[in-house]
C-alpha positions in Angstrom: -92.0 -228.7 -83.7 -91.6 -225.2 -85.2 -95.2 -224.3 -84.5 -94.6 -225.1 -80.7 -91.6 -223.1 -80.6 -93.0 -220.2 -82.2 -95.7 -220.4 -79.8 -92.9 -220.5 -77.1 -91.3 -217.4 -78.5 -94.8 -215.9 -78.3 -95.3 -216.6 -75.0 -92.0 -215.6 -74.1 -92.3 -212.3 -75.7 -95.8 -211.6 -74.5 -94.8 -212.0 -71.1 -91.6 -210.0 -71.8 -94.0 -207.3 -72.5 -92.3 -207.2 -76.1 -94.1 -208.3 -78.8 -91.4 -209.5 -81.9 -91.2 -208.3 -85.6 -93.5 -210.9 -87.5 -91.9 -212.6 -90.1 -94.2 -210.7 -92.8 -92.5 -207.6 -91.6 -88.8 -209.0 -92.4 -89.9 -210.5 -95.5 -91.0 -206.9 -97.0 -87.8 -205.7 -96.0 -88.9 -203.6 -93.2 -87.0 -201.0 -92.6 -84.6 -200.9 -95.6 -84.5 -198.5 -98.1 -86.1 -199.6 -101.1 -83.3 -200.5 -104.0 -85.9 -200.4 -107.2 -89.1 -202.8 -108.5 -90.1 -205.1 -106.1 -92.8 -207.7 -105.5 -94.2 -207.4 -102.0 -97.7 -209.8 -100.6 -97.8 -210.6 -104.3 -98.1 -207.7 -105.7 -95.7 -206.1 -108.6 -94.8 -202.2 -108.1 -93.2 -200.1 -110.7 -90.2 -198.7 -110.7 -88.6 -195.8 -112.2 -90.2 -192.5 -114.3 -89.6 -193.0 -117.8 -90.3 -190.1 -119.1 -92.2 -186.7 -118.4 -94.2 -185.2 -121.2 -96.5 -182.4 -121.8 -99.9 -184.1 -120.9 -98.6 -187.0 -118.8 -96.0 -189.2 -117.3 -94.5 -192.7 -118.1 -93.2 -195.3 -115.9 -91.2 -198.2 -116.1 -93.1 -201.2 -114.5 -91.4 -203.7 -113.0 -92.4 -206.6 -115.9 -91.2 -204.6 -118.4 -94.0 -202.5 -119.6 -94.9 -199.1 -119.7 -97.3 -197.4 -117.6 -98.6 -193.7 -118.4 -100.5 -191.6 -115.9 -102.3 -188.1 -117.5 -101.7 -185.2 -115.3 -105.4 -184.6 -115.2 -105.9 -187.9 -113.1 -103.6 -187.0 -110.7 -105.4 -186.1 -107.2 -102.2 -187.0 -104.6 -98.7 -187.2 -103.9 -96.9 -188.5 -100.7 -94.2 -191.0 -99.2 -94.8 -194.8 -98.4 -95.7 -195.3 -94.8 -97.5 -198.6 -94.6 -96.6 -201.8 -93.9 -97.7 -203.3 -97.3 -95.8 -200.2 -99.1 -92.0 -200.3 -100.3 -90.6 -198.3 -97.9 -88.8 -195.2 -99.4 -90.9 -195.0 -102.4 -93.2 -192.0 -104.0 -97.0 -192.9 -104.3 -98.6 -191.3 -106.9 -102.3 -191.4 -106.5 -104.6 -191.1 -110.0 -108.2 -192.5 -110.3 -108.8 -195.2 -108.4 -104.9 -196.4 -108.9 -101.8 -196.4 -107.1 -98.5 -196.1 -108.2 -94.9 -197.2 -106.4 -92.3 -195.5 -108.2 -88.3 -195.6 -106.7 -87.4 -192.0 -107.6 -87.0 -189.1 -105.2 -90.2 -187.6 -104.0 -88.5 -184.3 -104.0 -87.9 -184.6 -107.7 -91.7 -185.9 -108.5 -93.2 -182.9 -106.6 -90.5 -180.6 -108.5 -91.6 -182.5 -112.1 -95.5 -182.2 -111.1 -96.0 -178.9 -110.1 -95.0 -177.7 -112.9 -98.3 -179.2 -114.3 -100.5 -178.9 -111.8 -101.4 -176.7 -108.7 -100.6 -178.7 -105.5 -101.1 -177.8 -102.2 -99.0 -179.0 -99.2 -100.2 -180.7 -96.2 -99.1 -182.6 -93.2 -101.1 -186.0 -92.6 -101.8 -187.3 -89.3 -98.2 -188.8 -89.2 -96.5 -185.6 -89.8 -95.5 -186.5 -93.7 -96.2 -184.1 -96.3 -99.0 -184.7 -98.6 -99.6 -182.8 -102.0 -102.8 -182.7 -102.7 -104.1 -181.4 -106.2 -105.5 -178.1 -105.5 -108.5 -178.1 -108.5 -109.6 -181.7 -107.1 -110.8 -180.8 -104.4 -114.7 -181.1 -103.9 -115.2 -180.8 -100.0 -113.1 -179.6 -96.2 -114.2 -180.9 -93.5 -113.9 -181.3 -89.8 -112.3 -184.4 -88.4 -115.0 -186.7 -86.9 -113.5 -187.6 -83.5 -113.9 -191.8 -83.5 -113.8 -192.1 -87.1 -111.1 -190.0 -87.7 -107.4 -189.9 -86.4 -107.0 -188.2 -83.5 -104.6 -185.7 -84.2 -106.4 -184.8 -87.6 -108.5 -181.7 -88.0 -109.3 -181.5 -91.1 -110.8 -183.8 -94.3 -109.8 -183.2 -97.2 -112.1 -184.8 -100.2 -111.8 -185.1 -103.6 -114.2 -187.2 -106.4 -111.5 -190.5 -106.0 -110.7 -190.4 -102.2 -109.6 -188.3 -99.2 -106.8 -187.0 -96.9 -107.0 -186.2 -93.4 -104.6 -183.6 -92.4 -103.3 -181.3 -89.2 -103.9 -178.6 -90.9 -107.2 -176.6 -89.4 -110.3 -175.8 -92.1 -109.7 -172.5 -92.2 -106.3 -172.8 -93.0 -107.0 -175.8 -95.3 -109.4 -173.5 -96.8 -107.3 -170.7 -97.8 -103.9 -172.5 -99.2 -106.5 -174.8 -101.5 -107.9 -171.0 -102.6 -104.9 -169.7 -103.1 -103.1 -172.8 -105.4 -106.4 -172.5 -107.4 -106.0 -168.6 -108.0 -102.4 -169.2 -109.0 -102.9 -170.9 -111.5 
């Protein structure tokens, strides 16, 4: 009975030329701001910094343990945006790893620039992206098709890469810049 009347809602909806919030949506707490550790799709996220030493940086996780990221590893910084993401969160990029943490991503950027030379972007969805200037390894042009289509830019580094609005030339000379700073 409930599958037919979720077809019927679907139906209804489609029609309406409204398509409804899917359960998995309201289950992830869509739209709310994120209140500490969570487990979302079955996957645990930590929670809060620990601690901020000279080398690295220590989180809580959400089981209990510690977690502790080296500054060297560190290639990105930026908001959640995805679906599958606590919303209101900072992501921490390292390695191949991700990491969820519910503290201020004004304070995080604050906390790792004094470590490391970042350099600030705007992704495709207009959020700002720090991007560790001295892990950078390539800049180049959007690919129209493969790429967003507002991006211009690639960013790459050795563990991944950012697309941003920012043009090459311009990409170019803040990543120069950060590196010279320091």
């Amino acid at each position: 009975m409930r599958l037919r009347f979720a077809f019927w809602l679907a139906s209804l909806a489609a029609v309406a030329g409204a398509t409804p919030m899917p359960h998995s949506a309201l289950a992830q707490g869509f739209g709310q701001p994120m209140r500490g550790p969570t487990n979302i799709l079955g996957r645990s996220y930590p929670g809060k910094i620990k601690a901020i030493g000279v080398e690295s940086m220590t989180v809580n996780l959400r089981e209990g343990g510690p977690q502790t990221v080296l500054y060297s590893d560190i290639w990105r910084l930026r908001r959640s945006f995805a679906s599958d993401e606590p919303n209101g969160s900072s992501i921490v990029d390292f390695g191949n790893n991700r990491m969820f943490i519910a503290a201020s991503f004004d304070a995080l950027v604050a906390e790792v620039s004094k470590k490391l030379p970042l350099t600030k972007f705007t992704a495709p969805n207009g959020d700002t992206v720090y991007l560790v200037a001295n892990k950078v390894t390539d800049i180049t042009g959007a690919t129209p098709g493969l790429h967003n289509p507002a991006s211009k830019t690639v960013v790459g580094t050795r563990n991944g890469s950012q697309q941003v609005l920012e043009t090459i030339a311009d990409t170019k000379q803040v990543i120069a810049a950060a590196s010279i700073a320091r």
